[in-house]
C-alpha positions as a printed Julia matrix, in Angstrom:
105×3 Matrix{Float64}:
  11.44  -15.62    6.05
  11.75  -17.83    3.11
  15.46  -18.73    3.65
  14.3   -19.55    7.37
  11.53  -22.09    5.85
  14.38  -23.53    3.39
  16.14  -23.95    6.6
  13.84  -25.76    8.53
  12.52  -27.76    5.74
  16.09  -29.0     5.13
  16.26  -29.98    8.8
  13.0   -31.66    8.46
  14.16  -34.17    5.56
  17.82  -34.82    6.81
  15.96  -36.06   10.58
  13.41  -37.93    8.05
  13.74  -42.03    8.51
  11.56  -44.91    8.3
  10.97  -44.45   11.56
   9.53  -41.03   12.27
   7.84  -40.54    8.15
   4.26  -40.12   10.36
   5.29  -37.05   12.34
   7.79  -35.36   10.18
   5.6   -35.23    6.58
   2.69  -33.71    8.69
   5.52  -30.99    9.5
   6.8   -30.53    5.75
   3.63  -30.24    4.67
   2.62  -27.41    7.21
   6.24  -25.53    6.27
   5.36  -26.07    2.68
   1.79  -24.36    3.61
   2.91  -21.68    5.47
   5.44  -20.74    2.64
   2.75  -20.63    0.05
   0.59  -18.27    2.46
   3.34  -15.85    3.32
   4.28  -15.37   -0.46
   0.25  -14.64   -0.88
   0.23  -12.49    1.5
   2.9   -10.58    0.88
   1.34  -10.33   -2.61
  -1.96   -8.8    -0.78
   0.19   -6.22    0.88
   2.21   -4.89   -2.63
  -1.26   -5.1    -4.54
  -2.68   -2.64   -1.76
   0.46   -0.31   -1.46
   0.48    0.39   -5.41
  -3.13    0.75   -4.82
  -2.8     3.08   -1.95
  -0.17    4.93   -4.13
  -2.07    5.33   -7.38
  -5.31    6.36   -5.36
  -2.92    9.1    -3.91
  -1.4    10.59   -6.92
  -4.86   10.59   -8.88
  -6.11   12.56   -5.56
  -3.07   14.98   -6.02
  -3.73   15.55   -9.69
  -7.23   16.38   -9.09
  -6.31   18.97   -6.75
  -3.73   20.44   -9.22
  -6.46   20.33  -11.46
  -8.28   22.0    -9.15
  -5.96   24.78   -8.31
  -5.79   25.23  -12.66
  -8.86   25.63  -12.84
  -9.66   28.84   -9.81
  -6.12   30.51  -11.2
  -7.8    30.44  -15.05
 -11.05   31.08  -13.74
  -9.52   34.53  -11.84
  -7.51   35.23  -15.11
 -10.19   35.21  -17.21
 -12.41   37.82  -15.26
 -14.91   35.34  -13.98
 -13.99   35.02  -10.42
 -13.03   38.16   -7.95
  -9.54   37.95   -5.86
 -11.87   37.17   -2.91
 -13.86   33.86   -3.93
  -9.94   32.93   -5.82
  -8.54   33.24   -2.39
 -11.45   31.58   -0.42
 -11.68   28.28   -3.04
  -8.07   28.37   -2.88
  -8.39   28.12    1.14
 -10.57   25.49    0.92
  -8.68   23.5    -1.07
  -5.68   23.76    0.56
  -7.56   22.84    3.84
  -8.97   19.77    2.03
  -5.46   19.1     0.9
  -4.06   19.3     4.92
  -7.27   17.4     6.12
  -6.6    14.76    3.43
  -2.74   14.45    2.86
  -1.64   16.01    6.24
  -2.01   13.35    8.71
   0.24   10.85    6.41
   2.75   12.79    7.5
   2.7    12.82   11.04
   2.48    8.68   10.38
């Protein structure tokens, strides 16, 4: 996209003459805009994809976290088999429910 605009604005000041200055600055000046907002937002869309992406793998270290935390539970005594193998149910239904449809996308 920015080689295109480079392109056009090159085109733009090669037809420019004293002739046709009213019409064809309007037009730099609207390629120059349009440049500036594309490289904004393509800044908008990285900033939200790392954001995305940390939110994710905070989300998958609580879960690990998580998982820790029933298995030493159960080793220590304080949970039976059955609640270790209902909370880990549950959490690996939260984890389909939460994670799962990304990967049908």
């Amino acid at each position: 996209m920015k080689k295109n605009a480079s392109v056009v604005k090159a085109k733009l000041v090669d037809m420019l003459d004293e002739t046709n200055q009213a019409v064809i600055w309007p037009l730099i000046n609207e390629n120059k805009r349009i440049l500036e907002q594309l490289k904004q937002d393509r800044g908008s869309i990285k900033s939200r994809e790392s954001f995305e992406q940390a939110k994710k793998d905070v989300q998958l270290q609580a879960i690990q976290i998580e998982r820790d935390v029933i298995q030493n539970l159960f080793e220590q005594g304080k949970i039976s088999r059955d609640l270790t193998r209902e909370l880990r149910q549950n959490l690996n239904l939260y984890e389909t429910y939460y994670f799962g449809s990304e990967e049908l996308a």
